[in-house]
N, C-alpha and C positions, 0 to 999 in steps of 0.2 A: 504494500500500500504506500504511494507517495507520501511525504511528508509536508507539506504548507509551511511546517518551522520552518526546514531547512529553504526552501523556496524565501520565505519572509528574509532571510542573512544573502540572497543571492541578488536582491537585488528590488526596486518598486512596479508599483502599477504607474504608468506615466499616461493621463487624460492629455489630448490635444483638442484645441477647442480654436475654430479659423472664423471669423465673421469679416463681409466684406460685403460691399451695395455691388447688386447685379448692373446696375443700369439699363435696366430692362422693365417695361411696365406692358401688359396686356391691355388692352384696349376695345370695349364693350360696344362702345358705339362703329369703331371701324369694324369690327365683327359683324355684326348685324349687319351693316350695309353691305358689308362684300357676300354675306350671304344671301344677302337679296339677288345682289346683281348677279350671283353665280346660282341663283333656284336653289341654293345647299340651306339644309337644314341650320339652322342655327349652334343647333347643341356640338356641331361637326365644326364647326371654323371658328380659329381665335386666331386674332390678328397681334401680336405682341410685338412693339418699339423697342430699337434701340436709342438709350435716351440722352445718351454723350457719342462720340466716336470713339470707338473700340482702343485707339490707341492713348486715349485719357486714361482710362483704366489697367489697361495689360503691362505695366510693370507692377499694380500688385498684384494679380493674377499671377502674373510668371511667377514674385518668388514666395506667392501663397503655396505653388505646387512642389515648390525647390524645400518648402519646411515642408510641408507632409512625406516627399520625399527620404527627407533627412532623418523624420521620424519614423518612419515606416524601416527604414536601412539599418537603424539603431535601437531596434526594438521586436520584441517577438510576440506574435499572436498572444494575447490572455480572454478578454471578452470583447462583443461589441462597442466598442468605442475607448476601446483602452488596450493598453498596451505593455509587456511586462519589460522595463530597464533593467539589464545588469547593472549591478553597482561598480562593475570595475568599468563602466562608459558613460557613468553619472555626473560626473565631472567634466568632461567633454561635450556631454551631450547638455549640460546646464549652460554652460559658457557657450555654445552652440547658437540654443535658442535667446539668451541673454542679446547677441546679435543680431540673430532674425529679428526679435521685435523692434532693437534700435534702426534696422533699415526698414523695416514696416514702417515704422512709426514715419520715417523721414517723408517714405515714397507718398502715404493719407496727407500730411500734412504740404505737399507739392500739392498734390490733388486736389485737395481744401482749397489752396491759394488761387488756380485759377476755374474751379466749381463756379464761380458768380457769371463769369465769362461766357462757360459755356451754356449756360441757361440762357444768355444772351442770345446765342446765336444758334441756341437751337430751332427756333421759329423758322430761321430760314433751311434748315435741314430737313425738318419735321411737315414743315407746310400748315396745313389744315389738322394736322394728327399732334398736333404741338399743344400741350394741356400746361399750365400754369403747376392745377394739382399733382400732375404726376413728379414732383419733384420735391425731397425733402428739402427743409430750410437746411440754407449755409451750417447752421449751427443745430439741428439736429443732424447732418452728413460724417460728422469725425465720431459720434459715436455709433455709426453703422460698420464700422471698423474696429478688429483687434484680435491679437494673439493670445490665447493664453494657455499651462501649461500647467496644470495639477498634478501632485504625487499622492499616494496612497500606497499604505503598507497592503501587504497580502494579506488578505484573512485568513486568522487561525483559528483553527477549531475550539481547542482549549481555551483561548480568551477569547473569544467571539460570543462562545455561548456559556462563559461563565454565570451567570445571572439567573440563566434560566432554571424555573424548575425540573428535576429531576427528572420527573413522569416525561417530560418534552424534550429532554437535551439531548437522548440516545440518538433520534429520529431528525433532531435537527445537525447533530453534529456527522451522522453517514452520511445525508445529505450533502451537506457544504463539503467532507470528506473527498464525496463523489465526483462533484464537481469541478475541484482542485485534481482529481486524476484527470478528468475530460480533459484539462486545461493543458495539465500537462503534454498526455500524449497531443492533444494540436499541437503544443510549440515543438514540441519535436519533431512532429512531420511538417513544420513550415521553415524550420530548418535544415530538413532536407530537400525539399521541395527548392525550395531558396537556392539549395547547390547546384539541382539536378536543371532546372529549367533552363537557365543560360547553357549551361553544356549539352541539352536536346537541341536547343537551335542550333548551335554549332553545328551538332553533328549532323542535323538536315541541312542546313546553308550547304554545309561543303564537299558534303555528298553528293551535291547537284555540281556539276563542273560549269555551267556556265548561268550560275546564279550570281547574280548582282549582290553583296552585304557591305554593310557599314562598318567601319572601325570598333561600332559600340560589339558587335558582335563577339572579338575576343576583349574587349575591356572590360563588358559585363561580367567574364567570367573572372578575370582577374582581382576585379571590384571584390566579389563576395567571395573569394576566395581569401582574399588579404581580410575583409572582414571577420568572415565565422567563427572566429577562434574568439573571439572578444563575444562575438551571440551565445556561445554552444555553451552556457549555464549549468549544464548537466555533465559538464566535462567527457562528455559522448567518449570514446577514444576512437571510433570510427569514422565520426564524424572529422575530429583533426584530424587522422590519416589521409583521409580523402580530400580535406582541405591543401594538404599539404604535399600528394601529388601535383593538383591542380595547378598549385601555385611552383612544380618544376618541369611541369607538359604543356599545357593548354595554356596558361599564364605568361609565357616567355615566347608565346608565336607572334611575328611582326605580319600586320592586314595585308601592309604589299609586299612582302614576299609571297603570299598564301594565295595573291589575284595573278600574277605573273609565275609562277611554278606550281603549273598542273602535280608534281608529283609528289612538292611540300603539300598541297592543298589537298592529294589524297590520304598521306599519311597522318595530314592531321586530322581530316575525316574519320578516318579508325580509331584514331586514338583520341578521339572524343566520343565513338561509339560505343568503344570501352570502358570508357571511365561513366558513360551514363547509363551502360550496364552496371557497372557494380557497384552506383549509386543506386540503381533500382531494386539492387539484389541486395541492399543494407535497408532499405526502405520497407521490401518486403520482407525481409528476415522480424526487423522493427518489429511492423505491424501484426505479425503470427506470434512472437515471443510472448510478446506484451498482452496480448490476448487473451493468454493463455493464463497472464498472470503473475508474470514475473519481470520486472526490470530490465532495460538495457543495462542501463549506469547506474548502480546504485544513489538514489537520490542525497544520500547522505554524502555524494561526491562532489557534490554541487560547492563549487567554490566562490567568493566574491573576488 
């Protein structure tokens, strides 16, 4: 049975939470009339405004995606909307976001500053679909935006349900028990997952000889190859083995040698067939063991 203590010394729940104005509003009355003018039902056609130009907005966009990104790379499946931090990437990953917000913050308030502007001139963009109301005030707009970033310890059984009566705590404590194994096995399989997926494209891309691919194709694999050791919380030993091929085969292949040598780009074909062979064959091993009822990693191996 997993343990939640040791989980709790491995590392937090980490909540990311992104708000940000769409600049987009629907439009009721252009709706109706285009579904006039087109016989269509009403309940079928919505007509919905772009309400500034796409490029007022798209550098927070962009590095709204670039933090979830960075959260998402630095953290491993727990529940719907959270996220479990190692503690040995908690320091990094604080100073991280500590960042993102001060350039969030800069890019809203650029934004702010010429907001009056573009309501200005959106009449002549917008035409007749140009509404006064579809636009927050100046000073309701800066708090349509913001980043923020919650910890929470892991729930343990033992103090979680301290309190409760006796008759109740059996039935609430396998419960939450139970749910901390769920939890577990996901991060493990999104941990592997995480390994195996960059090295499946590979090995499709360059098994095809005259397939077109990106750079990101071996950098992905690189990426979370140099990451997973700092994810793997269960100190998997499989997992870093296979991390740690990666990072001496498929990690050190340069893109253009791999598009101008047909025979580099076979052999690195194989040997990325391979290795996402016997990522699948640790995956599957994984999922049968654990089944059954018994541990990959002893949980008590879990180190911060």
């Amino acid at each position: 049975m997993s343990s939640s203590k040791d989980l709790a010394t491995a590392g937090v729940i980490s909540k990311l939470s992104i708000r940000q104005w769409s600049g987009r509003k629907g439009d009721k009355h252009a709706s109706r009339e285009t579904a006039a003018r087109n016989q269509a039902d009403e309940a079928m056609v919505r007509v919905s405004k772009t309400l500034v130009p796409k490029a007022a907005l798209e550098p927070i966009r962009q590095l709204a995606g670039e933090v979830r990104a960075f959260h998402y790379d630095s953290t491993v499946c727990w529940s719907e909307g959270a996220q479990f931090l190692p503690a040995r990437l908690s320091i990094p990953y604080s100073a991280a976001m500590q960042n993102f917000k001060l350039r969030f913050d800069q890019l809203v308030a650029d934004f702010c500053s010429q907001y009056s502007g573009l309501i200005d001139n959106a009449p002549t963009l917008l035409g007749q679909l140009f509404r006064t109301g579809d636009y927050p005030s100046p000073a309701q707009m800066r708090e349509l935006f913001s980043i923020d970033v919650s910890y929470e310890p892991v729930p343990e059984a033992g103090n979680f349900f301290a309190s409760l009566a006796t008759t109740a705590l059996s039935e609430f404590r396998r419960d939450l028990e139970q749910k901390n194994e769920q939890r577990e096995k996901a991060m493990r399989q999104d941990l592997w997952e995480r390994l195996r997926d960059p090295v499946l494209k590979m090995a499709e891309a360059l098994s095809n000889p005259d397939r077109i691919f990106r750079d990101t194709l071996v950098t992905n694999v690189t990426d979370i190859a140099q990451r997973i050791d700092a994810l793997n919380v269960f100190n998997d030993p499989n997992l870093t083995s296979v991390a740690a091929s990666l990072r001496t085969t498929l990690a050190t292949l340069e893109p253009n040698v791999l598009r101008t040598s047909q025979d580099d780009r076979a052999a690195a074909a194989q040997t990325a067939r391979e290795m996402a062979d016997r990522i699948t064959r640790n995956m599957s091993g994984y999922m049968s063991f654990d089944v059954a009822g018994a541990a990959v990693a002893p949980i008590s191996a879990i180190a911060a």
